[in-house]
C-alpha positions in Angstrom: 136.2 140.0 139.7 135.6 142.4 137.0 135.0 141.4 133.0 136.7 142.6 130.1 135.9 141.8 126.5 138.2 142.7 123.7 138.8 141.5 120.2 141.8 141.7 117.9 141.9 139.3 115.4 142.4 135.9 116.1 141.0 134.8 119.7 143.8 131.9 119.8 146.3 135.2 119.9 144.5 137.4 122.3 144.1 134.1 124.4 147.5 133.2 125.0 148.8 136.7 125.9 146.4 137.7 128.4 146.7 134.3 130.0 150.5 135.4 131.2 149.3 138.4 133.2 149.2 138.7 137.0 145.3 139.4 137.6 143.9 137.6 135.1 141.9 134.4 136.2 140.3 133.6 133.2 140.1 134.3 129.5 137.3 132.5 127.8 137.7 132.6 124.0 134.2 133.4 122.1 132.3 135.9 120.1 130.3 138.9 120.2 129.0 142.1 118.9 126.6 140.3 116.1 123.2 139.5 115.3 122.3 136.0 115.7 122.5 133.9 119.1 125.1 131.0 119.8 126.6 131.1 116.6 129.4 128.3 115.6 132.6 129.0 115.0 132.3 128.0 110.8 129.7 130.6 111.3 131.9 133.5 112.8 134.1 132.8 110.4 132.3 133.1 107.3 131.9 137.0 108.3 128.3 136.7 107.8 126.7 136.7 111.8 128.6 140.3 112.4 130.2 138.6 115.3 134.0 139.7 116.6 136.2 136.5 117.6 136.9 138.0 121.3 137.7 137.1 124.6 136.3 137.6 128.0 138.7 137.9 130.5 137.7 137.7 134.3 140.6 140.1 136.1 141.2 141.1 139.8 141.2 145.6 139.6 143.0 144.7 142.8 146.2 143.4 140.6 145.8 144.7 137.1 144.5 147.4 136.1 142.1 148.1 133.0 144.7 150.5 131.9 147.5 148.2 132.1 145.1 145.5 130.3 143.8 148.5 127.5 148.0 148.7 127.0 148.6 145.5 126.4 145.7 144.9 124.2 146.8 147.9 121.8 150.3 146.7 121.8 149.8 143.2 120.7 147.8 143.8 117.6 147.5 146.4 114.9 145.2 149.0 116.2 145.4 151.1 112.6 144.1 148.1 110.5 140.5 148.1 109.4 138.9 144.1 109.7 142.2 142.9 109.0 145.0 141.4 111.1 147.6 139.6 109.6 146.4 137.0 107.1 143.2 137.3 108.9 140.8 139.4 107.0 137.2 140.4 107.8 135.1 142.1 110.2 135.1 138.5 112.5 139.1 139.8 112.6 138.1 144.1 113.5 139.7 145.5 116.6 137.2 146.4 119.5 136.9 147.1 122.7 132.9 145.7 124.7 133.1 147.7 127.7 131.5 146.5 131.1 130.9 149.8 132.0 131.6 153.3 132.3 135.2 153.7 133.7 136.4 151.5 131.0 134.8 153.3 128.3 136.5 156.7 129.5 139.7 154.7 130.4 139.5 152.8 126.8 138.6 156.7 125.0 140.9 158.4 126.9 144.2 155.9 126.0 142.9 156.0 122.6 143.2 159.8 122.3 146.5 159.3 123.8 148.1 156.8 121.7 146.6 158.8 118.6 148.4 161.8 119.7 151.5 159.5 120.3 152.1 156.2 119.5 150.8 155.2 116.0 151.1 156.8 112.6 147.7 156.0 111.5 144.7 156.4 113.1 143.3 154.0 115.3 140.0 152.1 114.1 139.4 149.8 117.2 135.7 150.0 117.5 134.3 151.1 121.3 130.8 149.5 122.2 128.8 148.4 125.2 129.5 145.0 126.1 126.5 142.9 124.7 126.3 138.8 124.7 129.0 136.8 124.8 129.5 133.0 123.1 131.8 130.6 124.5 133.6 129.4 121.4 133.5 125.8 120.9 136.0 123.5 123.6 138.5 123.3 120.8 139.4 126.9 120.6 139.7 127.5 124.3 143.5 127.5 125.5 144.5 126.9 122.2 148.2 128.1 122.1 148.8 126.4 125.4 147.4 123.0 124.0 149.2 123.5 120.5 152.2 125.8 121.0 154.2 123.6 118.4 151.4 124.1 115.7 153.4 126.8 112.4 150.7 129.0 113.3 151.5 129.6 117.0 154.6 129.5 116.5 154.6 132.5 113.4 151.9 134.1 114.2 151.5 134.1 118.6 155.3 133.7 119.5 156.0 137.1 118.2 152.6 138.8 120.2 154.4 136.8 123.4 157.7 138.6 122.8 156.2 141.8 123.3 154.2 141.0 125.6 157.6 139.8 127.7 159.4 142.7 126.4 156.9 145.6 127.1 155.1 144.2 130.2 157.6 142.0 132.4 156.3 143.1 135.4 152.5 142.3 134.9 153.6 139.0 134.0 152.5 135.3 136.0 155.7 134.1 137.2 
């Protein structure tokens, strides 16, 4: 199994789409990429810790690739936006990437490049950095769309990340 860690806003959102894709054992929703250790969700979100809300997903390169995984991630979120996605606003919300190691930081630069050149009108911001501790989030905020799928906010705000997801990437997905 290898590890991937990405953030892109909301880790309820990231959660549930990477959770549908053949590959993908596990997705543990946490944080990472600030200063303090262990910190509490109320303290992630307060912006303060310079954490990320992230996952760590635990995939089979035998199944999915990174690539495939680096696709998906820029196509579910807003690559352009700076700390902001959606309502969600601060750098607990930026768009990064914690590579594991070296392939996936020349994978993660070179798709970057690519897209820049031809997918998106703005530049990307997603932030590319060495993978450094990861928090488990609190046992409320794991599989949180698949617990609360009827909740307004997974319904306006996750549903639509799922349609792409089921559009653009059919056949990566668990059957």
């Amino acid at each position: 199994m290898t590890k991937a860690i990405f953030a892109n806003g909301c880790f309820w959102c990231t959660e549930a789409v990477f959770q549908r894709l053949k590959g993908v054992e596990s997705v543990r929703s946490g944080f990472t990429g600030g200063e303090i250790k262990n910190p509490a969700y109320r303290e992630v979100i307060s912006g303060n810790t310079g954490h990320a809300e992230a996952i760590e997903i635990e995939y089979d390169e035998n199944i999915i690739d990174f690539e495939i995984l680096l696709y998906v991630f820029f196509s579910t979120h807003d690559p352009t936006t700076l700390n902001r996605q959606g309502y969600d606003v601060g750098t607990q919300y930026r768009s990064a990437i914690f590579y594991t190691n070296d392939q996936q930081k020349i994978k993660a630069e070179n798709i970057i490049k690519k897209l820049n050149a031809e997918a998106f009108e703005n530049k990307i911001v997603t932030e590319l950095k060495p993978a450094s501790a990861f928090y488990e989030a609190e046992a409320e905020h794991q599989d949180f769309y698949n617990q609360n799928s009827e909740y307004r906010y997974c319904q306006l705000v996750i549903e639509p990340k799922l349609a792409v997801l089921r559009e653009k990437f059919s056949p990566y997905l668990k059957h």
